[in-house]
ROFIDO-22995 format. One record per atom (N, C-alpha, C): residue number from 1; chain; atom name; x, y, z. Coordinates in Angstrom, 2 decimals, m for minus. Example, Ala and Ser with C-alpha at 12.3 -4.5 7.8 and 13.67 -1.06 7.14 Angstrom:
<sezas>
@num->1&cadena->A&atomo->N&u->13.19&v->m5.69&w->7.80
@num->1&cadena->A&atomo->CA&u->12.30&v->m4.50&w->7.80
@num->1&cadena->A&atomo->C&u->13.20&v->m3.30&w->7.80
@num->2&cadena->A&atomo->N&u->12.85&v->m2.25&w->7.08
@num->2&cadena->A&atomo->CA&u->13.67&v->m1.06&w->7.14
@num->2&cadena->A&atomo->C&u->12.90&v->0.03&w->7.87
</sezas>
This chain:
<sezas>
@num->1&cadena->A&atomo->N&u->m15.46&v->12.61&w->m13.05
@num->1&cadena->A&atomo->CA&u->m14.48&v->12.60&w->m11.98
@num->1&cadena->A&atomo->C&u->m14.55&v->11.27&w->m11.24
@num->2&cadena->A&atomo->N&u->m13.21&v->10.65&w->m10.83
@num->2&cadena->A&atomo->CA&u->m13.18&v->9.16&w->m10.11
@num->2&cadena->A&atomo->C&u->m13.94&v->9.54&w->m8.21
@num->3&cadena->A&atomo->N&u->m14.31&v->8.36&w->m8.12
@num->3&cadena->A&atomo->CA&u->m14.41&v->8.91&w->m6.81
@num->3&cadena->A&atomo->C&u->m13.15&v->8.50&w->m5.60
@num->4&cadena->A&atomo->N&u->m13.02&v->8.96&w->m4.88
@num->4&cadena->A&atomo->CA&u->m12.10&v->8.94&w->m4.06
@num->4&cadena->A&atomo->C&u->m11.94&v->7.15&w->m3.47
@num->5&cadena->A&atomo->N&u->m10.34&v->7.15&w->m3.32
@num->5&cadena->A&atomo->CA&u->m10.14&v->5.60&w->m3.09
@num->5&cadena->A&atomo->C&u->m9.28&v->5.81&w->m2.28
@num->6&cadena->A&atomo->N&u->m8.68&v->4.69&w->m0.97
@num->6&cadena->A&atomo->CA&u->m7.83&v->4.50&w->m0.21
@num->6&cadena->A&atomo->C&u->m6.81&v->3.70&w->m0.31
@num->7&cadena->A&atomo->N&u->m5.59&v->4.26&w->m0.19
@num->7&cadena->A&atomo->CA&u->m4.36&v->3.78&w->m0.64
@num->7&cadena->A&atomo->C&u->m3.77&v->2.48&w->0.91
@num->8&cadena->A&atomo->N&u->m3.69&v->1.70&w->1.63
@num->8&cadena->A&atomo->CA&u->m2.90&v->1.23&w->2.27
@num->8&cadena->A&atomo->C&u->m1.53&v->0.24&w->2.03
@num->9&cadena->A&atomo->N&u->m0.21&v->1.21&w->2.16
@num->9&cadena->A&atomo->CA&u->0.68&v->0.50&w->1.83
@num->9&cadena->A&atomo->C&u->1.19&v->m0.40&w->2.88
@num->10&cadena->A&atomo->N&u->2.04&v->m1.05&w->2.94
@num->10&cadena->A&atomo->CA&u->2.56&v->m1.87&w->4.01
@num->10&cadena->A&atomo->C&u->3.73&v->m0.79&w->4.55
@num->11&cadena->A&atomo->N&u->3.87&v->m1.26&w->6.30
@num->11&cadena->A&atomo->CA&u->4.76&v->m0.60&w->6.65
@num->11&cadena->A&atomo->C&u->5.70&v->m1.16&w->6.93
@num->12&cadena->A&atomo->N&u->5.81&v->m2.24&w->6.80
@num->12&cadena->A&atomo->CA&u->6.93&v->m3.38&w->7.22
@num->12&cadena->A&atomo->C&u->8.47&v->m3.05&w->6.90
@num->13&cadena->A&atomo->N&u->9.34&v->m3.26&w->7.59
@num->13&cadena->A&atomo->CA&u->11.07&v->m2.96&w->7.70
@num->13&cadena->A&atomo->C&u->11.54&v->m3.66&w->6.26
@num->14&cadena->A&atomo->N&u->10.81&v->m4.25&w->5.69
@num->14&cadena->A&atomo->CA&u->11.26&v->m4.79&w->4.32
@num->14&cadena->A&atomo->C&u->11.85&v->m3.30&w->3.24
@num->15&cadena->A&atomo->N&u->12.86&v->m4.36&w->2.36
@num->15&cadena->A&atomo->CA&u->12.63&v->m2.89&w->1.10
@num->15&cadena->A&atomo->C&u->11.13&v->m2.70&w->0.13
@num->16&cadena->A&atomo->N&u->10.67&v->m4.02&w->0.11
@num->16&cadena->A&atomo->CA&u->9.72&v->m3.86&w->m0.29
@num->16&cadena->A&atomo->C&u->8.32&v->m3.34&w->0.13
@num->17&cadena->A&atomo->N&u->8.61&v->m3.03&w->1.88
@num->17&cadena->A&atomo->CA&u->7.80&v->m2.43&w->2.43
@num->17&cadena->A&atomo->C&u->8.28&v->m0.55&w->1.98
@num->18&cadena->A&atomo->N&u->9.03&v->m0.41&w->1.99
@num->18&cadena->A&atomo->CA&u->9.38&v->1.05&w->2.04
@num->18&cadena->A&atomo->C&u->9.33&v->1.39&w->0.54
@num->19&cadena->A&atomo->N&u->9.71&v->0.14&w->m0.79
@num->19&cadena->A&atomo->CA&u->8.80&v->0.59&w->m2.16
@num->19&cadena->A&atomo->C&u->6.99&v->0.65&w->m2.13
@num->20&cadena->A&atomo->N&u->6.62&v->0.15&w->m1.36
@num->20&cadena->A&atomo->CA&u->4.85&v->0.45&w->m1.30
@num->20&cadena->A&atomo->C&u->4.77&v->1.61&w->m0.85
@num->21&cadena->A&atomo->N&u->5.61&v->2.14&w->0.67
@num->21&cadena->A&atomo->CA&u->5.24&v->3.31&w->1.12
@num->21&cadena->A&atomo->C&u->5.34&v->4.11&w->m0.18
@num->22&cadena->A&atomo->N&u->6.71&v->4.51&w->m0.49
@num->22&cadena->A&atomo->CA&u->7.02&v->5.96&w->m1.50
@num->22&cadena->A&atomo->C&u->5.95&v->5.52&w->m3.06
@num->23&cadena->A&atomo->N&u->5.70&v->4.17&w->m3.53
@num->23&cadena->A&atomo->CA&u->4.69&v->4.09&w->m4.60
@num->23&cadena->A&atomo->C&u->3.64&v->5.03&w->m3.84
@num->24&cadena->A&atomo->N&u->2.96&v->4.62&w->m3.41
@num->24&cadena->A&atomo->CA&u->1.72&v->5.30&w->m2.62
@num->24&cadena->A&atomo->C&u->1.79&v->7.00&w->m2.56
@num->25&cadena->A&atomo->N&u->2.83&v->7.36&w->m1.97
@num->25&cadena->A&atomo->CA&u->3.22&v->8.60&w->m1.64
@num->25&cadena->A&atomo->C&u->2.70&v->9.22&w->m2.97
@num->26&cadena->A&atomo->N&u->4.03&v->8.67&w->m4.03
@num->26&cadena->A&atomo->CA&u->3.91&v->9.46&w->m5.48
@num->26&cadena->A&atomo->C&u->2.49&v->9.02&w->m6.18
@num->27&cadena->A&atomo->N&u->1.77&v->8.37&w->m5.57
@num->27&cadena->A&atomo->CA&u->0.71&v->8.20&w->m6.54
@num->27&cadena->A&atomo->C&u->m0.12&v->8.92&w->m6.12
@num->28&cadena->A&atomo->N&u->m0.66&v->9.22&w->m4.84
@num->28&cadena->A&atomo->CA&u->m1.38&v->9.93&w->m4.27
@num->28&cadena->A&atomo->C&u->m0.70&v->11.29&w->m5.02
@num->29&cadena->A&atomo->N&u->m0.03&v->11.79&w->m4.61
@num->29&cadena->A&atomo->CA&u->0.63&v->13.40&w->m5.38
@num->29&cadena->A&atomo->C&u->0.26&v->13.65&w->m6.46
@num->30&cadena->A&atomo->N&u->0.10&v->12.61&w->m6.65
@num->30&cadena->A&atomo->CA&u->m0.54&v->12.84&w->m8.68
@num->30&cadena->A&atomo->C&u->m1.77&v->12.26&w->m9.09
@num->31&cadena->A&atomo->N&u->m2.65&v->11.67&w->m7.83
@num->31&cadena->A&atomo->CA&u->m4.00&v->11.46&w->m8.09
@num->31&cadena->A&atomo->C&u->m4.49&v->12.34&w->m7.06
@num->32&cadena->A&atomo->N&u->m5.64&v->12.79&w->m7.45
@num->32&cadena->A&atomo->CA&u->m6.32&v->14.16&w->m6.05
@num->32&cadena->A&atomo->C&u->m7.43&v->13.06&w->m5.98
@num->33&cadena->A&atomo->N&u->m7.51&v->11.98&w->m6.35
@num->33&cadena->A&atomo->CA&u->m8.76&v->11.02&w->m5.84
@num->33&cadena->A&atomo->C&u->m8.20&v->10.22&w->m4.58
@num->34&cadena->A&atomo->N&u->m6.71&v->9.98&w->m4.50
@num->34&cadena->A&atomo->CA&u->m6.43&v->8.54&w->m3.86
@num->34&cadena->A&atomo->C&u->m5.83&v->9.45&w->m2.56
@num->35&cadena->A&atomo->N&u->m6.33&v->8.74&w->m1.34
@num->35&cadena->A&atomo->CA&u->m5.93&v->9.17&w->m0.29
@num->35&cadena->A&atomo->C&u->m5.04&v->7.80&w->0.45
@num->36&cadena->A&atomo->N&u->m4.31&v->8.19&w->1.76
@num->36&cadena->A&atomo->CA&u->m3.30&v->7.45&w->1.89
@num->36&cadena->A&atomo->C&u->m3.75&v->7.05&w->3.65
@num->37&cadena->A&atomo->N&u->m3.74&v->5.51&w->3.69
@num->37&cadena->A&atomo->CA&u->m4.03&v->5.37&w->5.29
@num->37&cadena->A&atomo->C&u->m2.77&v->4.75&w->5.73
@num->38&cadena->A&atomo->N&u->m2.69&v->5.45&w->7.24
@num->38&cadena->A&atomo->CA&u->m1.58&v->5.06&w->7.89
@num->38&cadena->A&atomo->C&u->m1.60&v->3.61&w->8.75
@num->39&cadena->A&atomo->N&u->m0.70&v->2.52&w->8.51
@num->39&cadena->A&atomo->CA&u->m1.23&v->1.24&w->8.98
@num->39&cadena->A&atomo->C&u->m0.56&v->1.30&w->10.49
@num->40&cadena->A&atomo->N&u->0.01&v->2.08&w->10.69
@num->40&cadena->A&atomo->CA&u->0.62&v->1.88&w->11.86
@num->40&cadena->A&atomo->C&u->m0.53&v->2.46&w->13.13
@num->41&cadena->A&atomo->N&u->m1.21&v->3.96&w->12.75
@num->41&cadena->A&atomo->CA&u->m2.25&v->4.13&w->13.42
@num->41&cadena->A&atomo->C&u->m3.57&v->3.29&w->13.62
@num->42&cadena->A&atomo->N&u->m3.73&v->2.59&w->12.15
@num->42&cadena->A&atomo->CA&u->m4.85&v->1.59&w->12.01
@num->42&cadena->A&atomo->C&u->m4.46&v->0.79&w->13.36
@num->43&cadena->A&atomo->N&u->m3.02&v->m0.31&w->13.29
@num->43&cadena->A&atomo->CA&u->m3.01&v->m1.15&w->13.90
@num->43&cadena->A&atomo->C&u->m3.44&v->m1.19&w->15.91
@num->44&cadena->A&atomo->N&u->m2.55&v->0.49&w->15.65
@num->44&cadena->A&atomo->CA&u->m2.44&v->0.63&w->17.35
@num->44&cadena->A&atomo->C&u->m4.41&v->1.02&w->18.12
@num->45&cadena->A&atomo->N&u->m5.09&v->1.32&w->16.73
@num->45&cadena->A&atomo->CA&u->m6.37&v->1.94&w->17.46
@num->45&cadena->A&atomo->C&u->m7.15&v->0.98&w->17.40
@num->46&cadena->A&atomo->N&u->m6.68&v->0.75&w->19.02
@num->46&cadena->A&atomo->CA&u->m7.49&v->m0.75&w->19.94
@num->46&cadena->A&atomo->C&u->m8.63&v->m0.54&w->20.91
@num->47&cadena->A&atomo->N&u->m9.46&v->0.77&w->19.73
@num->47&cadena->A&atomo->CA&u->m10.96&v->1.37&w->20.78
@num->47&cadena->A&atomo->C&u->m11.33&v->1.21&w->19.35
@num->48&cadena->A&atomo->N&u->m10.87&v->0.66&w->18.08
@num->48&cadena->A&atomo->CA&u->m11.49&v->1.28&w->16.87
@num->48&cadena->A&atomo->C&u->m12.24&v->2.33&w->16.76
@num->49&cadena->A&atomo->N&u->m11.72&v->3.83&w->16.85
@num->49&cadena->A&atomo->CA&u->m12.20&v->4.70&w->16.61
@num->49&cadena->A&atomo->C&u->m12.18&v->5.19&w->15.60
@num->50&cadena->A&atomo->N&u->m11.12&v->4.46&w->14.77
@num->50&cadena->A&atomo->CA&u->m11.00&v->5.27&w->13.38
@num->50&cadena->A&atomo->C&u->m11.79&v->4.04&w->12.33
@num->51&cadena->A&atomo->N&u->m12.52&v->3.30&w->12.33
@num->51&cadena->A&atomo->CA&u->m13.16&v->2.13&w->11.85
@num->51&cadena->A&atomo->C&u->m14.31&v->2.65&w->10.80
@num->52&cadena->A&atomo->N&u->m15.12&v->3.13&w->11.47
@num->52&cadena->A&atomo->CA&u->m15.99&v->4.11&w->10.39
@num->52&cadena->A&atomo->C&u->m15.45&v->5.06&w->9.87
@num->53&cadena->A&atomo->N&u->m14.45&v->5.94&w->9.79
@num->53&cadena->A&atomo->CA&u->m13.76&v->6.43&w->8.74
@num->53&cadena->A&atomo->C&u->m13.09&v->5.41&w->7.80
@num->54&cadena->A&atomo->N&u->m12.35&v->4.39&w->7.87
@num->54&cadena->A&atomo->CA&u->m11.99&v->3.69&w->7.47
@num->54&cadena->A&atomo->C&u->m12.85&v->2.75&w->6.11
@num->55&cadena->A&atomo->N&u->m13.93&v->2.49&w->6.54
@num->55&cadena->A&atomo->CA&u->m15.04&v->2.16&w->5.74
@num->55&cadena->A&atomo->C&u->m16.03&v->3.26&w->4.68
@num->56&cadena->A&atomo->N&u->m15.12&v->4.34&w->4.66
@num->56&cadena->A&atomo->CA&u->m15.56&v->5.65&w->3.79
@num->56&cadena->A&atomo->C&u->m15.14&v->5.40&w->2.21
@num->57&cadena->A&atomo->N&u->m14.52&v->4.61&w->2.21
@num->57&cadena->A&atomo->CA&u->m13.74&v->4.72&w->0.80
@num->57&cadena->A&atomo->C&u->m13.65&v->3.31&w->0.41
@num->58&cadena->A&atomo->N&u->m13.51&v->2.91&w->m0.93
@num->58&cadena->A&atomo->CA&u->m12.94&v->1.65&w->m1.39
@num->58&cadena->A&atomo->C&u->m11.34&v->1.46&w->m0.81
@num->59&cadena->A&atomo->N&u->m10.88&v->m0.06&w->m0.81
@num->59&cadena->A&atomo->CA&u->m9.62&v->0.65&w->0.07
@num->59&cadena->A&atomo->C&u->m8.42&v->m0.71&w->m0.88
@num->60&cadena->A&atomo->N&u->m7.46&v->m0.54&w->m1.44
@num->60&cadena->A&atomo->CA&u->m6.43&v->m0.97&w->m1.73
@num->60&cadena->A&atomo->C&u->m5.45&v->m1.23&w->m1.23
@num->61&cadena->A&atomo->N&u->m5.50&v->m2.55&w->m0.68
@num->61&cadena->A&atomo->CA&u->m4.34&v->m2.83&w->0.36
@num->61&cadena->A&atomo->C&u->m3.18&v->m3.21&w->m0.69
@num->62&cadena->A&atomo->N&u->m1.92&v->m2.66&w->0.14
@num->62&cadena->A&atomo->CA&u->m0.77&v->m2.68&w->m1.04
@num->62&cadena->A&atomo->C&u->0.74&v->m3.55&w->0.07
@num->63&cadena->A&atomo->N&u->0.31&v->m5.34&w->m0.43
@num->63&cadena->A&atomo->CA&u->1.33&v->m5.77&w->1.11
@num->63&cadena->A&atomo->C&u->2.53&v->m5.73&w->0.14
@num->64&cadena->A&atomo->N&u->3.57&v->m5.66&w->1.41
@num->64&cadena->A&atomo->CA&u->5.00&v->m5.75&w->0.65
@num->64&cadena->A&atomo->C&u->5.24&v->m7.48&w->0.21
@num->65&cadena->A&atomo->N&u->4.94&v->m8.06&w->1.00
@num->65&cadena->A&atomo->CA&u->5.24&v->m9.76&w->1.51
@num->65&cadena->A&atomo->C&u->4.03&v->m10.44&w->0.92
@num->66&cadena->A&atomo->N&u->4.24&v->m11.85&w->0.98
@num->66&cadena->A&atomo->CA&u->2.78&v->m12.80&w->1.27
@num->66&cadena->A&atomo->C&u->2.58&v->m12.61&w->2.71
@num->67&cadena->A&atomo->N&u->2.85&v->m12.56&w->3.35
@num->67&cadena->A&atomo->CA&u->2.12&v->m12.18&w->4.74
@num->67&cadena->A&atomo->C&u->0.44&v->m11.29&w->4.98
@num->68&cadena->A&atomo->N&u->0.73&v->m10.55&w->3.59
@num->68&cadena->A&atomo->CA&u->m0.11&v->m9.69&w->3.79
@num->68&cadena->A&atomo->C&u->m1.10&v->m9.20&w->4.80
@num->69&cadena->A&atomo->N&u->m0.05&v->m8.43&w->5.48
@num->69&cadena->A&atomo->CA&u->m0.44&v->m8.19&w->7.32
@num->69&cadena->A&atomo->C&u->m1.49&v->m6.19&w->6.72
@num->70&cadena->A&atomo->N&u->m1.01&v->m5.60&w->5.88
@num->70&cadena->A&atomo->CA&u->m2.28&v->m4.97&w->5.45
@num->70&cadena->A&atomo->C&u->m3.43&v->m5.40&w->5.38
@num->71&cadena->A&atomo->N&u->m3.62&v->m6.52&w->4.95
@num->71&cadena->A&atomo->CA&u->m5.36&v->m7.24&w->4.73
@num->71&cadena->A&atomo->C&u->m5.54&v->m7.76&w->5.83
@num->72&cadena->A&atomo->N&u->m4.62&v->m8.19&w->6.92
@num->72&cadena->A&atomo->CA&u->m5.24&v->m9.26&w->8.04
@num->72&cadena->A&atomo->C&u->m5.45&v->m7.59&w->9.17
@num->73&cadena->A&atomo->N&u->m4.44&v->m6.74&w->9.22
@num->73&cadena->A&atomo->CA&u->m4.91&v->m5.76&w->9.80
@num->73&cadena->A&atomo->C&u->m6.25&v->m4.82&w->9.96
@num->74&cadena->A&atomo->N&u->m6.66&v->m4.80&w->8.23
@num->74&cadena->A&atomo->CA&u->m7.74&v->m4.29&w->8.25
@num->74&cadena->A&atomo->C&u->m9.07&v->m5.16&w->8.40
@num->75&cadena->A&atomo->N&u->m8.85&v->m6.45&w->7.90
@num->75&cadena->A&atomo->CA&u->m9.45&v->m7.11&w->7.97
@num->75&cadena->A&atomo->C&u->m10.42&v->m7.34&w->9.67
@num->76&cadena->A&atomo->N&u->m9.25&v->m7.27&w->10.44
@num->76&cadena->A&atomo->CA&u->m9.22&v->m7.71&w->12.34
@num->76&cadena->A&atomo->C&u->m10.39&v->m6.34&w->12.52
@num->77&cadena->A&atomo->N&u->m9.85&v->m5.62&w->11.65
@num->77&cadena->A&atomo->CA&u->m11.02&v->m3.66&w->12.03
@num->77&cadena->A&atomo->C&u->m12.07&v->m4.17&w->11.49
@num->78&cadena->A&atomo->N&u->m12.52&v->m5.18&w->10.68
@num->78&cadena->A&atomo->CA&u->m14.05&v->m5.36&w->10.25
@num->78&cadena->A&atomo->C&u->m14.31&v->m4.27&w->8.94
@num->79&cadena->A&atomo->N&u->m12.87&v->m4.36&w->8.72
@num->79&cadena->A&atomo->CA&u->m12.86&v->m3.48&w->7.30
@num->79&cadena->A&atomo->C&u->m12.48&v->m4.40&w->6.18
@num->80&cadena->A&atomo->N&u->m13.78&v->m3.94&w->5.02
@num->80&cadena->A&atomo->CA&u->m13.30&v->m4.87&w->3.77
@num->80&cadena->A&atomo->C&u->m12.12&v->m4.21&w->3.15
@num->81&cadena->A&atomo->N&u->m11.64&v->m4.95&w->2.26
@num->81&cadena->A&atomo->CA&u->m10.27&v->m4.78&w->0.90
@num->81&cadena->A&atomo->C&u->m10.80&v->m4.62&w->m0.28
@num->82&cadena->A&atomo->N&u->m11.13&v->m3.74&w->m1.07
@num->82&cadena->A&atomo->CA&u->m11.78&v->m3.78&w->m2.01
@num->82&cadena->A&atomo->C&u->m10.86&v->m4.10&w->m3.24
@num->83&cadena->A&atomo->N&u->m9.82&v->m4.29&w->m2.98
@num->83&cadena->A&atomo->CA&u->m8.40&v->m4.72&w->m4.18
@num->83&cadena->A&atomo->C&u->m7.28&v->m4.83&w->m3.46
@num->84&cadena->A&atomo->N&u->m6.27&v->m5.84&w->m3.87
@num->84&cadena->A&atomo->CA&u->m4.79&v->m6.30&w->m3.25
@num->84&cadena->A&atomo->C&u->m3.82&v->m6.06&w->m4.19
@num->85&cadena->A&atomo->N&u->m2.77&v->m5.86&w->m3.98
@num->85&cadena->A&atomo->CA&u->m1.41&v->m5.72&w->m4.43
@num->85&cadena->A&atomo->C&u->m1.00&v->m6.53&w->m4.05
@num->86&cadena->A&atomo->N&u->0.51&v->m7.61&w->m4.52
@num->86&cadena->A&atomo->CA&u->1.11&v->m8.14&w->m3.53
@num->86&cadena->A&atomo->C&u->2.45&v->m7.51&w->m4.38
@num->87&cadena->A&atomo->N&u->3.50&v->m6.64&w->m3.79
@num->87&cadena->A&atomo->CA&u->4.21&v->m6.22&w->m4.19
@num->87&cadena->A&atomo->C&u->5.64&v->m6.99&w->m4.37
@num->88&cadena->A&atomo->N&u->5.55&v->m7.99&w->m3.58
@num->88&cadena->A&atomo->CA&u->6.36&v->m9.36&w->m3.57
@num->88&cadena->A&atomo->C&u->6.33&v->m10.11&w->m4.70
@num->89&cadena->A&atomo->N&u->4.89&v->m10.60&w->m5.16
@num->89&cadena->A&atomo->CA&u->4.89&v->m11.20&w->m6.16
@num->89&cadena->A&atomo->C&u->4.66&v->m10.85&w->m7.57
@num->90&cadena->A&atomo->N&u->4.63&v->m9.64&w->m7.46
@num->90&cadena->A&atomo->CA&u->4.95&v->m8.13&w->m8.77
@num->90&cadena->A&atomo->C&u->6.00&v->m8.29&w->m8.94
@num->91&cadena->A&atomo->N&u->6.65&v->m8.15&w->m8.32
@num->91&cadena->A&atomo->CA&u->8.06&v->m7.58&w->m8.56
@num->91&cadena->A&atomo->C&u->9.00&v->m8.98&w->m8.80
@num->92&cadena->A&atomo->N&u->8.39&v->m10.02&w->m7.87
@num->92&cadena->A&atomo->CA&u->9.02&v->m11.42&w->m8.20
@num->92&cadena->A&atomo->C&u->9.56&v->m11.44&w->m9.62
@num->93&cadena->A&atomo->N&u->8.44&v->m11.43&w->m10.57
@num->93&cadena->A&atomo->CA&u->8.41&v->m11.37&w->m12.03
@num->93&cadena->A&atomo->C&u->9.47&v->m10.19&w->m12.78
@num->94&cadena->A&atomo->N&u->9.75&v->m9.67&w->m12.03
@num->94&cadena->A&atomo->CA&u->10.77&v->m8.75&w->m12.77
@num->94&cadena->A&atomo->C&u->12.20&v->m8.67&w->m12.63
@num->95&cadena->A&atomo->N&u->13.01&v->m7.92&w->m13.25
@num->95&cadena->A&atomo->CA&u->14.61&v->m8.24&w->m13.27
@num->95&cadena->A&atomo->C&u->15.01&v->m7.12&w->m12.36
@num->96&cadena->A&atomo->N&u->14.53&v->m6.49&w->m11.92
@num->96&cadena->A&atomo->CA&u->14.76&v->m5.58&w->m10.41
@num->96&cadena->A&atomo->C&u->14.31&v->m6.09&w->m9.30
@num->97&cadena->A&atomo->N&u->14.80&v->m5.57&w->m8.42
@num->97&cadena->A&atomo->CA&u->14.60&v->m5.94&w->m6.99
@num->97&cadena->A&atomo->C&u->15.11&v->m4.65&w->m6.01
@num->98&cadena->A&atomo->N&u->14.44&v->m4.30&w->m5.03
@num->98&cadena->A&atomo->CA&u->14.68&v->m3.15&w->m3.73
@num->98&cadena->A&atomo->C&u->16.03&v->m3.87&w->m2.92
@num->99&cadena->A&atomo->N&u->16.66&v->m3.08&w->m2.39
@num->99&cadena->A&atomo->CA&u->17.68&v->m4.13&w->m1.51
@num->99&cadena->A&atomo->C&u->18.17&v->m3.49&w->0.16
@num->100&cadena->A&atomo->N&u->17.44&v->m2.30&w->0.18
@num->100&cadena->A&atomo->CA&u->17.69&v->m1.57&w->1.31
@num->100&cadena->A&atomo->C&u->16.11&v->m1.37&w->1.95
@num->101&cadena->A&atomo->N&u->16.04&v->m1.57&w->2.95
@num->101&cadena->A&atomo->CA&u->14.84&v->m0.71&w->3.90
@num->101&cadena->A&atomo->C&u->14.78&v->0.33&w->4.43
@num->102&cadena->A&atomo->N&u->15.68&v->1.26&w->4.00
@num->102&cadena->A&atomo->CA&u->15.85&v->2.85&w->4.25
@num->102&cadena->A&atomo->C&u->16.08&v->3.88&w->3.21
@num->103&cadena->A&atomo->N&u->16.43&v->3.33&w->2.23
@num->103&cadena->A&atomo->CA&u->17.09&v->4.07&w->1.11
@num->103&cadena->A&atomo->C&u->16.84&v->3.06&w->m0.12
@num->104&cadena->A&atomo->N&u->16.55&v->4.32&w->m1.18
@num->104&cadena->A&atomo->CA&u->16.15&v->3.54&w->m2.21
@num->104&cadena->A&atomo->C&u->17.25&v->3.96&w->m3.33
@num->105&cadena->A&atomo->N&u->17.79&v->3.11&w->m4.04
@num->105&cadena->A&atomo->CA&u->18.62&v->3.12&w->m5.41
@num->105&cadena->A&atomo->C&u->18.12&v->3.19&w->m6.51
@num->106&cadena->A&atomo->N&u->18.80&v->3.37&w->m7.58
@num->106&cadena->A&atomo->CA&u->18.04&v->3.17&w->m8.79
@num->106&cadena->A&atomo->C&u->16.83&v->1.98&w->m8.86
@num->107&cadena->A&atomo->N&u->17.25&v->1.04&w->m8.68
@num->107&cadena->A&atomo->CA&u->16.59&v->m0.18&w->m8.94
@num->107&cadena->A&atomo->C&u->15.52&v->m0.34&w->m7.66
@num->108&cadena->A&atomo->N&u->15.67&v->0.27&w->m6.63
@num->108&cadena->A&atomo->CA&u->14.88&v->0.18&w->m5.82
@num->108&cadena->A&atomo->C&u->13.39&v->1.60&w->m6.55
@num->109&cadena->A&atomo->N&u->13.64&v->2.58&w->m7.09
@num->109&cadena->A&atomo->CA&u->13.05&v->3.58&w->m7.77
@num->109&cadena->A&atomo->C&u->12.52&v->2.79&w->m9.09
@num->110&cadena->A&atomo->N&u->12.83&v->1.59&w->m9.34
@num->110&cadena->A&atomo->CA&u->12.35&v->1.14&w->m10.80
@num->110&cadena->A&atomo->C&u->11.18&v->0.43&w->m10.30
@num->111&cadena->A&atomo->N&u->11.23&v->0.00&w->m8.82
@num->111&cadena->A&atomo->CA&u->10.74&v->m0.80&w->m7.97
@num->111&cadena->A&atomo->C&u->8.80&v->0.05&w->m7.86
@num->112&cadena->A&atomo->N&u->9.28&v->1.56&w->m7.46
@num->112&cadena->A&atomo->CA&u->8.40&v->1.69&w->m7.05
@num->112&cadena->A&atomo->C&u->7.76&v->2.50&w->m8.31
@num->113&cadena->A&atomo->N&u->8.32&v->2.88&w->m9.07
@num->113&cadena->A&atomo->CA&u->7.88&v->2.99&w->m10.85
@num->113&cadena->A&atomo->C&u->6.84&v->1.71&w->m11.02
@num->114&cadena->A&atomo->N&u->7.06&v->0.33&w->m11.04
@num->114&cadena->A&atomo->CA&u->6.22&v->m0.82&w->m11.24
@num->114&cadena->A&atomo->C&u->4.91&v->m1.24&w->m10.27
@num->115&cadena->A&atomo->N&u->5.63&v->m0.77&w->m9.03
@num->115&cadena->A&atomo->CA&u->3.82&v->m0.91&w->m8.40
@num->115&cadena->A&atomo->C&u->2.98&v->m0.06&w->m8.68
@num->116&cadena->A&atomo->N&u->3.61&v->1.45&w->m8.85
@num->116&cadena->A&atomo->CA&u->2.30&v->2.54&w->m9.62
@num->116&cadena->A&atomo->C&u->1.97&v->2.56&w->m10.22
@num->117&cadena->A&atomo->N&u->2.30&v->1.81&w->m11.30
@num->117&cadena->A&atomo->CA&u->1.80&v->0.65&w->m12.67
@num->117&cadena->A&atomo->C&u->0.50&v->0.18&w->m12.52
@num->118&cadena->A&atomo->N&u->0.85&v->m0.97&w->m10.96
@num->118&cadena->A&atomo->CA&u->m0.29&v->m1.94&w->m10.47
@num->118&cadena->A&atomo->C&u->m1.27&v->m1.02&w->m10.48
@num->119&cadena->A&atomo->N&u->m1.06&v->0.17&w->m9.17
@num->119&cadena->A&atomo->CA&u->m2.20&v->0.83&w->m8.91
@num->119&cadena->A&atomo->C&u->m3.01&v->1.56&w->m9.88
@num->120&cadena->A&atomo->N&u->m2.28&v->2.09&w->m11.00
@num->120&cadena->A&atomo->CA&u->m2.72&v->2.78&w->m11.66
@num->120&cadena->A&atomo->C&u->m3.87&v->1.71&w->m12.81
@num->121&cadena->A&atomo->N&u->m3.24&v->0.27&w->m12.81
@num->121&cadena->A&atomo->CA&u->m4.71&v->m0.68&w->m13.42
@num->121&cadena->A&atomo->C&u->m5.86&v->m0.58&w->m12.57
@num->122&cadena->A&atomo->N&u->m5.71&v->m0.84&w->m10.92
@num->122&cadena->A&atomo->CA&u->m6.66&v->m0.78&w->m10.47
@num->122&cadena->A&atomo->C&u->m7.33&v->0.73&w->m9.88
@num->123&cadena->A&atomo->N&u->m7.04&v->1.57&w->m10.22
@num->123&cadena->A&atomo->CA&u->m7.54&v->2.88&w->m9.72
@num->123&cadena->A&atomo->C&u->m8.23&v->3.08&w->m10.93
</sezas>
């Protein structure tokens, strides 16, 4: 049995932020190892209380952008990254592209078909 790993997708208003969220979603649903952290709670908990939970698991930051504000977020918590995604430069390479930040289309669904790809090398 794998041992349990942490999923962090990006939450960013991008489409490519909202293909990391739903990758994540569906991957978790279909892995009972991979659990899913919320970056928006990470960011706001400015007592770090959730910091040692956080450091329970290997953790896969999954940024939408080069910005990669997942790794500098967790990073600021004194939490390592034990593997990166950059879902920007995944997808760069391919003949699809996301084009909405609310709603996903076919091609935005082919989108998040290819990062569960990624994860699924590194899980």
């Amino acid at each position: 049995m794998k041992d349990k790993i942490a999923l962090a997708p990006c939450n960013g208003m991008s489409p490519n932020g909202l293909v990391c969220r739903v990758a994540v979603g569906d991957f978790k649903k279909e892995n009972e190892n991979a659990i899913s952290i919320c970056m928006g709670s990470t960011s706001a908990d400015i007592e770090n209380k959730n910091t040692e939970m956080l450091k329970k698991y290997p953790i896969i930051a999954i940024n939408g952008c080069s910005n990669n504000c997942v790794n500098t977020i967790l990073e600021n918590k004194g939490v390592s990254v034990a593997k990166t995604i950059n879902a920007g430069d995944v997808l760069e390479k391919c003949d699809v592209s996301a084009k909405d930040s609310f709603r996903l289309d076919g091609d935005g669904e082919e989108c998040v078909k290819i990062i569960k790809k990624e994860l699924e090398k590194l899980f």
